[in-house]
VMD Tcl script that draws the C-alpha trace (Angstrom):
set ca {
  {111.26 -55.59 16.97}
  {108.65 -52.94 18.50}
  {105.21 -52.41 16.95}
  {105.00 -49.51 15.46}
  {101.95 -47.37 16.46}
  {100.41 -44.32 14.71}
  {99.11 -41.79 18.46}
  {100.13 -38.47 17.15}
  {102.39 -38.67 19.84}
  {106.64 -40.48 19.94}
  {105.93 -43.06 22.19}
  {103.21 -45.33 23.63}
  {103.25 -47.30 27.21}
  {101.51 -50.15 28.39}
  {98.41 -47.40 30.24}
  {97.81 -46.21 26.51}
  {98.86 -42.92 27.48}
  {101.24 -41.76 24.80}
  {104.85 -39.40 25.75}
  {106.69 -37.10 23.55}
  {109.85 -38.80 24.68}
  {111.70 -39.34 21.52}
  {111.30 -42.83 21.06}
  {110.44 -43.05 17.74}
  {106.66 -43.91 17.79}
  {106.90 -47.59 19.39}
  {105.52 -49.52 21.84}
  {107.30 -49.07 25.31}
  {106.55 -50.23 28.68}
  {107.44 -47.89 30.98}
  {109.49 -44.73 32.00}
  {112.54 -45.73 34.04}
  {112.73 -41.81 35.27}
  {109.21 -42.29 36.02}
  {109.38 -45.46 38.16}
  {112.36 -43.95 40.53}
  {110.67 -40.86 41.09}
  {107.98 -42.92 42.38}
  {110.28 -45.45 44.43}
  {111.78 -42.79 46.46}
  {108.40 -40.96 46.88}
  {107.38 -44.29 48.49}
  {110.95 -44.78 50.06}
  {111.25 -41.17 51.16}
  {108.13 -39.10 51.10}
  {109.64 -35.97 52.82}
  {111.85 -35.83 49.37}
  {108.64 -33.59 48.55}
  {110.89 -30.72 50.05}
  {113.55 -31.41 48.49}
  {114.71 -29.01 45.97}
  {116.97 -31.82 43.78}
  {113.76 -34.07 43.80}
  {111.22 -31.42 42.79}
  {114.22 -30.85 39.88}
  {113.87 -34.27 38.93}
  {109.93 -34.15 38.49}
  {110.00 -31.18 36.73}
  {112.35 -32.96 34.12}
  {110.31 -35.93 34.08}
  {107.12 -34.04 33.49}
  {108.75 -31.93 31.08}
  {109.89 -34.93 29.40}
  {106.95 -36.85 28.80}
  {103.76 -34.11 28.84}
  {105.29 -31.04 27.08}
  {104.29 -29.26 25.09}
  {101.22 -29.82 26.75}
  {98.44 -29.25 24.33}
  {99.35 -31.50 21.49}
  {100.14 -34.46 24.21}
  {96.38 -33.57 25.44}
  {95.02 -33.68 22.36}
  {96.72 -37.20 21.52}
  {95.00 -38.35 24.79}
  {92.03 -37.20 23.32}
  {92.27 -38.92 20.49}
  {93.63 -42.42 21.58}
  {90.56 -44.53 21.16}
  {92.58 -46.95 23.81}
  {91.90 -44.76 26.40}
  {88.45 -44.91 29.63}
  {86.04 -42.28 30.59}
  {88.23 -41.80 33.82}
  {91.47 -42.32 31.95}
  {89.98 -39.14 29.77}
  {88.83 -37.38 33.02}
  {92.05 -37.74 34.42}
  {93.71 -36.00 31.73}
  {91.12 -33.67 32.22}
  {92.22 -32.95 35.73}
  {95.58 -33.05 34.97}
  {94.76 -29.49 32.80}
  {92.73 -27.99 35.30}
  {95.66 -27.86 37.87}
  {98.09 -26.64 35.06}
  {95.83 -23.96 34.17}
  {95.96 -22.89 37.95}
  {92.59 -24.80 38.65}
  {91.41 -27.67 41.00}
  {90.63 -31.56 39.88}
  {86.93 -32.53 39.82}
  {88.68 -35.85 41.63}
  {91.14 -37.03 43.69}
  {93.70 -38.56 42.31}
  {93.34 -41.85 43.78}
  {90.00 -42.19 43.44}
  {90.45 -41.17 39.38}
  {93.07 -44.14 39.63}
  {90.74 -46.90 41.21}
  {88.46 -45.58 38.03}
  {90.29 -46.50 35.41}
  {91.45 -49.91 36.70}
  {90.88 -52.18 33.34}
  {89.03 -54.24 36.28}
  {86.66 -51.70 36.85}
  {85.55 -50.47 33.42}
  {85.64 -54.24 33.06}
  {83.05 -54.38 35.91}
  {81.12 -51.86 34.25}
  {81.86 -51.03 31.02}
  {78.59 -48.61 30.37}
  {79.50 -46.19 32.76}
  {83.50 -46.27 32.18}
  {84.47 -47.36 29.23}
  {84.78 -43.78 26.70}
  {82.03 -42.94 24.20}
  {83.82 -41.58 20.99}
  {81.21 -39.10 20.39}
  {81.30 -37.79 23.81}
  {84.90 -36.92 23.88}
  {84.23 -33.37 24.14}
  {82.59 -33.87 27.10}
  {85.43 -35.31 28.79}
  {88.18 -32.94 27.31}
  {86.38 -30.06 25.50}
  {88.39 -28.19 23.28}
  {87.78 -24.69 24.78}
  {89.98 -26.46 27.61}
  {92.76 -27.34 24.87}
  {92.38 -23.52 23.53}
  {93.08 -22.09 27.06}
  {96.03 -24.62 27.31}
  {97.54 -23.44 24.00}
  {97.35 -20.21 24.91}
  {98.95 -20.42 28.87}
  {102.52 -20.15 29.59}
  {104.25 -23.53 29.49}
  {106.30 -22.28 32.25}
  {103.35 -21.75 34.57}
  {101.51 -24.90 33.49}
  {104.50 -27.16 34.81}
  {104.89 -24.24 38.11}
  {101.22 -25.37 38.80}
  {101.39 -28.71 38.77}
  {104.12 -28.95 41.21}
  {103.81 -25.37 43.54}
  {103.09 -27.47 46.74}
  {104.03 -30.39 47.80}
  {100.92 -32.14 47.36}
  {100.46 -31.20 43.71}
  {104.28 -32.81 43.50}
  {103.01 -36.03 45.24}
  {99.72 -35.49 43.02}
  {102.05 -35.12 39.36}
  {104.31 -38.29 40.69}
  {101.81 -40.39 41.15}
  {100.13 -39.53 37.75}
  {103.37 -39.51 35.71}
  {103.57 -43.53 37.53}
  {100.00 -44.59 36.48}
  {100.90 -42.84 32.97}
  {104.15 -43.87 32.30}
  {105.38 -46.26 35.37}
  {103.86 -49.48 36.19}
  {101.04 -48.02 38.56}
  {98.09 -49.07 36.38}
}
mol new
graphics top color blue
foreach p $ca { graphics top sphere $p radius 0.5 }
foreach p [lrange $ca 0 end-1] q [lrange $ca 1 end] { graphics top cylinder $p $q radius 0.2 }
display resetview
């Protein structure tokens, strides 16, 4: 039988990031959609072009991030959850509000290794009472109030924001972490 966990959010994976997959709030290790997006990124990367595998992210994004403020704000409040695990969340906002990331992806990734914030766990594990700092909730208010529509447009308009969103949804949800 599956733990039951209480995120705010349907389902949680192995990362700690939580999903509003309807899975009925338990403990799951990973997103099968998730995991062969990313396989035929790897296998295939000019599939970045391709309209039926753009389809397939969308879906898969949709799926598991949206609606997009209330799976923010369960990031937010999962105590389970690094500085750069935070920050990438963070980022993630900042291109669906039409923005930029503060980080590359990758290098957001090699941050919130558990070996890293193991290796120095001052600087990157997350401070409860500076979670504002990470995700302030003037961010979460813009996000509310943007067009869902838009918000998943942005994340995927070129094909390196595609790459970008399928390699997050695989450190989120896939076995990338």
């Amino acid at each position: 039988m599956s733990k039951r966990v209480d995120t705010g959010a349907d389902a949680i994976y192995n990362s700690g990031f939580t999903s509003h997959a309807s899975r009925s709030n338990i403990k799951i290790e990973t997103d099968s959609d998730t995991i062969l997006l990313f396989q035929e990124l790897i296998s295939t990367p000019s599939k970045l072009d391709n309209w039926d595998y753009k389809e397939k992210a969308l879906k898969t994004t949709a799926k598991l991030l949206f609606p997009l403020a209330p799976w923010v704000m369960a990031q937010r409040a999962n105590t389970m959850h690094s500085k750069h695990a935070l920050l990438f969340v963070r980022d993630l906002v900042q291109v669906a509000l039409g923005g930029e990331r503060s980080m590359s992806v990758r290098m957001r990734i090699d941050l919130m290794m558990d070996s890293a914030v193991e290796a120095d766990p001052i600087h990157l594990r997350a401070d409860i009472s500076q979670t504002d700092s990470y995700i302030p909730m003037a961010l979460i208010d813009q996000l509310r109030d943007y067009d869902a529509g838009c918000a998943l447009a942005n994340l995927t308009d070129t094909p390196e924001k595609l790459r970008e969103m399928v390699q997050s949804l695989y450190v989120m949800f896939g076995t990338g972490r």
